[in-house]
C-alpha positions as CSV (number, residue, x, y, z in Angstrom):
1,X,0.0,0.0,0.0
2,X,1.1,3.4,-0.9
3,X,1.1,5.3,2.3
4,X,3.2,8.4,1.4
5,X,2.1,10.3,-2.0
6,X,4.3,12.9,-3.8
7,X,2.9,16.2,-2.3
8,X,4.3,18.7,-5.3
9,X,2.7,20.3,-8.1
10,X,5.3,18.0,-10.6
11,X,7.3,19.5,-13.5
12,X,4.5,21.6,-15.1
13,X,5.1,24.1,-11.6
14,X,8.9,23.6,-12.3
15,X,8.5,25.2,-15.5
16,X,5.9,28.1,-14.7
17,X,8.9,28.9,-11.9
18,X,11.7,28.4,-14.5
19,X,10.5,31.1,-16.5
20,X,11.3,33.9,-13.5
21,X,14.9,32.7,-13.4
22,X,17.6,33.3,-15.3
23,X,19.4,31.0,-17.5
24,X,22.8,30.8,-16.3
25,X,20.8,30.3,-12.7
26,X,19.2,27.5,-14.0
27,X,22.0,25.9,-15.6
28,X,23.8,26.2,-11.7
29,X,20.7,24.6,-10.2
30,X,20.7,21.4,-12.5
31,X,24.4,20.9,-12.5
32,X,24.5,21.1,-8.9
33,X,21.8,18.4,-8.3
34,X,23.3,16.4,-11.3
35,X,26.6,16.3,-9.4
36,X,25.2,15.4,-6.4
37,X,23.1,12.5,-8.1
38,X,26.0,11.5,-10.0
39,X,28.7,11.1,-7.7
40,X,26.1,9.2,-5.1
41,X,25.7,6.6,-7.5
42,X,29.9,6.4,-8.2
43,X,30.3,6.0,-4.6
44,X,27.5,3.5,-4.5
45,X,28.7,1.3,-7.6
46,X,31.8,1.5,-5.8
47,X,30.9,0.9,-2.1
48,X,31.1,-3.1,-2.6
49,X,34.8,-3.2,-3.1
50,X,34.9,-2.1,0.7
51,X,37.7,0.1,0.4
52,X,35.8,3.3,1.4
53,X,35.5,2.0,5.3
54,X,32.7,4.2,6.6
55,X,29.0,3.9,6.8
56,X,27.2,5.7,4.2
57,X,23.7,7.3,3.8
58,X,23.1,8.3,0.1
59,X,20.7,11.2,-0.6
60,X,19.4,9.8,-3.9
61,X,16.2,11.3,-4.7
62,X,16.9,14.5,-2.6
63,X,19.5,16.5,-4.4
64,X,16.6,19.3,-4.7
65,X,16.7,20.2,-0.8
66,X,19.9,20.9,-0.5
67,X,21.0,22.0,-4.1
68,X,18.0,24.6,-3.7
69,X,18.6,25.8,-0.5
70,X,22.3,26.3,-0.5
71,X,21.9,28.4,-3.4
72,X,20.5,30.9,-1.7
73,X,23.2,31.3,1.0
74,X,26.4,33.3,1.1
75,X,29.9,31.3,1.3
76,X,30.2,33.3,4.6
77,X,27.2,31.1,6.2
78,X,27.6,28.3,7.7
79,X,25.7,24.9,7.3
80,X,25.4,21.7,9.9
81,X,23.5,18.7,9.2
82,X,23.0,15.3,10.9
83,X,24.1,12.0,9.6
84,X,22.6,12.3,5.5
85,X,25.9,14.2,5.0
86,X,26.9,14.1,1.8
87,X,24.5,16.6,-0.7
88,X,25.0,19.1,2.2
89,X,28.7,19.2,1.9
90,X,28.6,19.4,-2.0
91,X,26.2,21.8,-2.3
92,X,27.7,23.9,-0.2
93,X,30.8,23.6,-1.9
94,X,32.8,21.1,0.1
95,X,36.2,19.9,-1.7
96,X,35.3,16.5,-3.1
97,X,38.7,15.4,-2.8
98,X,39.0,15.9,0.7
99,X,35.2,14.0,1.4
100,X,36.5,11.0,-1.1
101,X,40.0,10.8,0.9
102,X,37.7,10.4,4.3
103,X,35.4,7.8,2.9
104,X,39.0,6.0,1.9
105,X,40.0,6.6,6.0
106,X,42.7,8.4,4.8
107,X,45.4,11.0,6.5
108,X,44.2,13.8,4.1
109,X,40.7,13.5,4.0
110,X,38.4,16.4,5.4
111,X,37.7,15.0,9.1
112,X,41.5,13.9,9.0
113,X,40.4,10.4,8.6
114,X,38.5,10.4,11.8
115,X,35.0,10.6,11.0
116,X,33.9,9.3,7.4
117,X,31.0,9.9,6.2
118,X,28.8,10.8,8.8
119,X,31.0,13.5,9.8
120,X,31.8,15.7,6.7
121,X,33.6,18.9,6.9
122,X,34.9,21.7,5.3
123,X,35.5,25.2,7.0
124,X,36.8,26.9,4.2
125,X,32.9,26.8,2.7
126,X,31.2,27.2,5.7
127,X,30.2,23.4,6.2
128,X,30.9,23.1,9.7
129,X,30.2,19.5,10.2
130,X,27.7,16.8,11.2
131,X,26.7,14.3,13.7
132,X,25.9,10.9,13.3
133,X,23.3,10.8,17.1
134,X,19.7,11.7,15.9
135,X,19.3,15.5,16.4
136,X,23.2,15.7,17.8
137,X,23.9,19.1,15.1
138,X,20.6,20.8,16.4
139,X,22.2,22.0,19.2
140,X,25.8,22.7,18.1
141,X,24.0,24.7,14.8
142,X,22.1,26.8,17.4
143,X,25.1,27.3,19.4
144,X,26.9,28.9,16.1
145,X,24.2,31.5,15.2
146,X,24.2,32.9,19.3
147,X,27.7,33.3,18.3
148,X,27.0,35.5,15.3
149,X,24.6,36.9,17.1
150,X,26.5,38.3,19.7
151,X,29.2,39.2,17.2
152,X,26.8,41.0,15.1
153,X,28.1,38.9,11.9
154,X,25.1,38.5,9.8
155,X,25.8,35.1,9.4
156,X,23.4,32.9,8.6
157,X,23.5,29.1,10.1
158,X,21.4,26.4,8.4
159,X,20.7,22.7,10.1
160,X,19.2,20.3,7.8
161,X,17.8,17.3,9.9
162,X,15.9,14.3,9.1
163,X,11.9,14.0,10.4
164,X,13.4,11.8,13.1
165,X,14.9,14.3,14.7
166,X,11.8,16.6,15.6
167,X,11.2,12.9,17.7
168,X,14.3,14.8,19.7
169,X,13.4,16.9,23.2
170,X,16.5,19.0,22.0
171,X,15.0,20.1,18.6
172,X,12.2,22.3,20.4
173,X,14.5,23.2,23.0
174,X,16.8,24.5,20.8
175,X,14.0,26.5,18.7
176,X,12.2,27.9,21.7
177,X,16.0,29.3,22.8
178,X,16.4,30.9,18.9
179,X,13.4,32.4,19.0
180,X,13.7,34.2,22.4
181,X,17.1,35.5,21.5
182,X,16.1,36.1,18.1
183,X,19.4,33.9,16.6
184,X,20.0,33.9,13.0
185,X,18.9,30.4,12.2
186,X,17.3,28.1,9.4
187,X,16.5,24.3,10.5
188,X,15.3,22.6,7.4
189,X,13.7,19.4,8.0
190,X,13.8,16.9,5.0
191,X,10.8,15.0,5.5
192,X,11.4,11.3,3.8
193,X,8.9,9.8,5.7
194,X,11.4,6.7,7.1
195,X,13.2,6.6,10.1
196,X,15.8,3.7,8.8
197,X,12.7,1.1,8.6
198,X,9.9,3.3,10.5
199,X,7.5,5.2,9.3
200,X,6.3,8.6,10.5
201,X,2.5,7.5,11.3
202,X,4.5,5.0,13.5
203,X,6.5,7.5,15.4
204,X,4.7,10.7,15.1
205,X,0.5,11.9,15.7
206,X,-0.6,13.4,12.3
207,X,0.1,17.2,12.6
208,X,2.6,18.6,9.8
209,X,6.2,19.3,11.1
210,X,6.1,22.5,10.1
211,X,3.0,23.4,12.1
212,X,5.0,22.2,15.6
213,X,7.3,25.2,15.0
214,X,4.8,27.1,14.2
215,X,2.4,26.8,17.3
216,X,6.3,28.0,18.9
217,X,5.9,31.2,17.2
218,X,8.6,30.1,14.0
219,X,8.6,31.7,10.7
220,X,7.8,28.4,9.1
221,X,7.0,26.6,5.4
222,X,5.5,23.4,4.1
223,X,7.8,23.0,0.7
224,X,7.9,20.5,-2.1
225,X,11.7,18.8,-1.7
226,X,11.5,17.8,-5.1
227,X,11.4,21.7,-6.8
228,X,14.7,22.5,-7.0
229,X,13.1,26.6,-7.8
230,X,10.3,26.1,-5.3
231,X,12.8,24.6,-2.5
232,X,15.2,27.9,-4.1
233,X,12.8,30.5,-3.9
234,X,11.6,29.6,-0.2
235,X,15.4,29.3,0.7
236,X,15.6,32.9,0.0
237,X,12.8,34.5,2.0
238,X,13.7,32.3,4.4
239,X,17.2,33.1,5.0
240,X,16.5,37.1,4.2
241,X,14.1,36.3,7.7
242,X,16.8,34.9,9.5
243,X,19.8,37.2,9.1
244,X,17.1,40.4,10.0
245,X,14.7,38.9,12.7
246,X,15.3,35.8,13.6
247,X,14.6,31.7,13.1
248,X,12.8,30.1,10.5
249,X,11.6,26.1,10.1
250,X,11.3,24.7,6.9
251,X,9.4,21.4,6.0
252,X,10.7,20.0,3.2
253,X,8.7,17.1,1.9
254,X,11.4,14.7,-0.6
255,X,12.0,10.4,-0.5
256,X,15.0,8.7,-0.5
257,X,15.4,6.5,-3.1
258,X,17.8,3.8,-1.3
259,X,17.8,2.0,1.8
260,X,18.7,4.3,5.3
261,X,22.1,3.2,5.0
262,X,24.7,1.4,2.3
263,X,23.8,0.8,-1.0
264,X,21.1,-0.2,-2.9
265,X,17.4,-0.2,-2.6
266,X,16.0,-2.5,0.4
267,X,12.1,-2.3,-0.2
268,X,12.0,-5.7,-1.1
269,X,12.0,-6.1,3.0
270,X,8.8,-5.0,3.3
271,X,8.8,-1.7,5.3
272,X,7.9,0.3,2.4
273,X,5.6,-0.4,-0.6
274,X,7.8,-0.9,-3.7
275,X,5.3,1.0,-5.5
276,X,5.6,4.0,-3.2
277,X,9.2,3.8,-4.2
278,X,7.9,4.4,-8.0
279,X,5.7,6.9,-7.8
280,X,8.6,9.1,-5.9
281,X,10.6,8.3,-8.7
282,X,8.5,9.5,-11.2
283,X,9.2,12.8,-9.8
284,X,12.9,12.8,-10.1
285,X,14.0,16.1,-8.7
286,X,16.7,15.9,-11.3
287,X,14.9,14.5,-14.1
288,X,12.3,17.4,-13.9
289,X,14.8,19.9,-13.8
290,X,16.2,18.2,-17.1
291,X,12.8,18.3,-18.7
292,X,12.6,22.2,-17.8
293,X,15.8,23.0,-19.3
294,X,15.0,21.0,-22.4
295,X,11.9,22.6,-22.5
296,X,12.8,26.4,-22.5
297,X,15.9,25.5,-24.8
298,X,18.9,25.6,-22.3
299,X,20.1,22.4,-22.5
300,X,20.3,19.8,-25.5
301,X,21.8,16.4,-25.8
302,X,25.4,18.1,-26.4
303,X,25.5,20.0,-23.8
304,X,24.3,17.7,-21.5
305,X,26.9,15.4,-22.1
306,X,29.3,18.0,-22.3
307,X,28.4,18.5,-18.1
308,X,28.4,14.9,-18.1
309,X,31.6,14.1,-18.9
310,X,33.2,17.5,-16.7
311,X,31.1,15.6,-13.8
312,X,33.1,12.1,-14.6
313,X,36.6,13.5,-14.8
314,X,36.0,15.1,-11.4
315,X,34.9,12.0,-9.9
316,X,37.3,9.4,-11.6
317,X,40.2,12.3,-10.5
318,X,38.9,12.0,-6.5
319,X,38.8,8.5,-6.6
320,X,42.6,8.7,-7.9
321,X,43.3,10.8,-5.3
322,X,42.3,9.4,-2.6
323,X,42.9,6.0,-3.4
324,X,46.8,7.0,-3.3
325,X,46.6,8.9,-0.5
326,X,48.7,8.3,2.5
327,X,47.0,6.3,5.4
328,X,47.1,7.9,9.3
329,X,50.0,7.1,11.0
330,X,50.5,5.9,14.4
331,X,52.3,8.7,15.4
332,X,49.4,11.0,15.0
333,X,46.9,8.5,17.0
334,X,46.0,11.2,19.9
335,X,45.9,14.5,18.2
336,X,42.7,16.3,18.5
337,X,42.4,14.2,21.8
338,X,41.4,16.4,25.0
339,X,41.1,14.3,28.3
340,X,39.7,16.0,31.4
341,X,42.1,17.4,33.5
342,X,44.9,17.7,31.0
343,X,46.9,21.1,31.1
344,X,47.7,21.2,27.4
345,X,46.3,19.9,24.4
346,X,47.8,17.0,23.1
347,X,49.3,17.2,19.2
């Protein structure tokens, strides 16, 4: 049985939105999601060979969320997220190199080989990094805009969370503490319905996500996670709210397209109807966006493979370089290692 239906307006609202944007904006838009889409399935095809030694948690079918909303933020903002790491980082610009090199639990790669996947970095973007405990970044997010806020910075801070993590006494905790200080915050919820093999009627009473933070007084939206432009567009009012008066919740309502964790698709277990699956599919974020640019003219058969192929090279490169990378060494075991009571930091 289906229990979850696609919730957006499909591609015929992607193109009536299309024709406000510009082209070179659209273009950014597709080839962002397209990356995203194209380098989780290369570490997918990949992940077998079990030489990348981390968990992973692919964001396949939700490239629109956060290719959308990290478009409309500055590089001087600063994104969190929780264990669904890896469309975050890249939309937001975070070196692929580096995030291929951790995956490969190597000395180089952008958590220094200690975290992998669930606990992607890269400061020099503004992707300030990610905790694999349900609702862990929440707090640590909302810590990092009552910095700005005190320092008068401007600076927006984003948290994207999963709909598990509104399960979490520390997601309203944190909220009702924004909103009485006023912190320059954006928690984006993207709503994929499953908590690993759980789903929300199981876990949750039937009142919309985004009408919890609003009964705490939030700024707060109910957005299709599949518009790439709708998901854009929201993104901007909502971070424009932020940096002047305060939080904002957004509901972003998407599907993943693979199992919780690893690789591949594991509906064939039951939890979800395999048909549900389809009908998600059949509102490929990416695929629509495709359609739209075919559509007005922006992008043809050519030019498609041209970004393709760009895509490839960058992939089959951070492979390469992480592959030969150098592995830790024992020598640097306990940096980054603070023990109560110690009088200097070791390393």
């Amino acid at each position: 049985m289906i229990k979850y239906q696609y919730r957006g307006k499909g591609p015929e609202h992607l193109l009536a939105l299309a024709r406000n944007h510009e082209r070179a904006q659209l273009l950014a838009l597709f080839f962002t999601m397209l990356r995203i889409r194209m380098i989780e399935e290369a570490v997918e095809s990949r992940y077998h060979e079990d030489q990348m030694k981390t968990p992973i948690h692919l964001a396949i079918g939700q490239e629109a969320v956060s290719a959308g909303y990290s478009a409309a933020l500055e590089p001087s903002d600063y994104v969190f997220c929780g264990h669904r790491t890896h469309a975050c980082y890249l939309a937001k610009g975070g070196d692929l190199k580096a995030m291929f090199s951790e995956f490969f639990c190597r000395a180089n790669g952008c958590a220094g080989s200690r975290g992998g996947s669930m606990h992607l970095l890269d400061k020099s973007v503004g992707m300030m990094g990610s905790s694999a405990i349900v609702a862990g970044a929440i707090p640590l997010a909302t810590g990092s805009a009552l910095s700005s806020y005190l320092k008068d910075e401007k600076r927006v801070t984003t948290v994207f969370l999963g709909d598990a993590a509104v399960e979490e006494g520390v997601m309203w905790e944190s909220l009702n503490f924004a909103l009485l200080k006023k912190l320059p915050i954006v928690y984006v919820c993207e709503n994929n319905y499953y908590s690993v093999c759980s789903p929300i009627e199981y876990r949750q009473p039937p009142v919309e996500i985004c009408k919890k933070a609003e009964g705490f007084g939030a700024l707060s939206f109910s957005v299709d996670g599949n518009n790439v432009l709708e998901m854009y567009e929201i993104a901007q009012r909502a971070v424009a709210h932020a940096r002047e008066k305060g939080p904002v919740f957004i509901e972003a309502h998407t599907y993943r397209w693979r199992g919780h964790h690893g690789s591949g698709d594991d509906s064939h277990t039951g939890y979800r109807d395999v048909q549900e699956l389809a009908l998600w599919q059949s509102q490929d974020p990416v695929l629509m966006m495709k359609q739209v640019m075919y559509s007005l003219g922006y992008l043809d058969e050519a030019s498609e493979r041209v970004m393709r192929e760009k895509i490839e090279l960058e992939i089959d490169a951070a492979f390469e370089h992480a592959i030969h990378s150098a592995n830790p060494v024992k020598e640097d075991l306990c940096k980054f290692v603070y023990s109560e009571g110690d009088t200097h930091v070791v390393g």
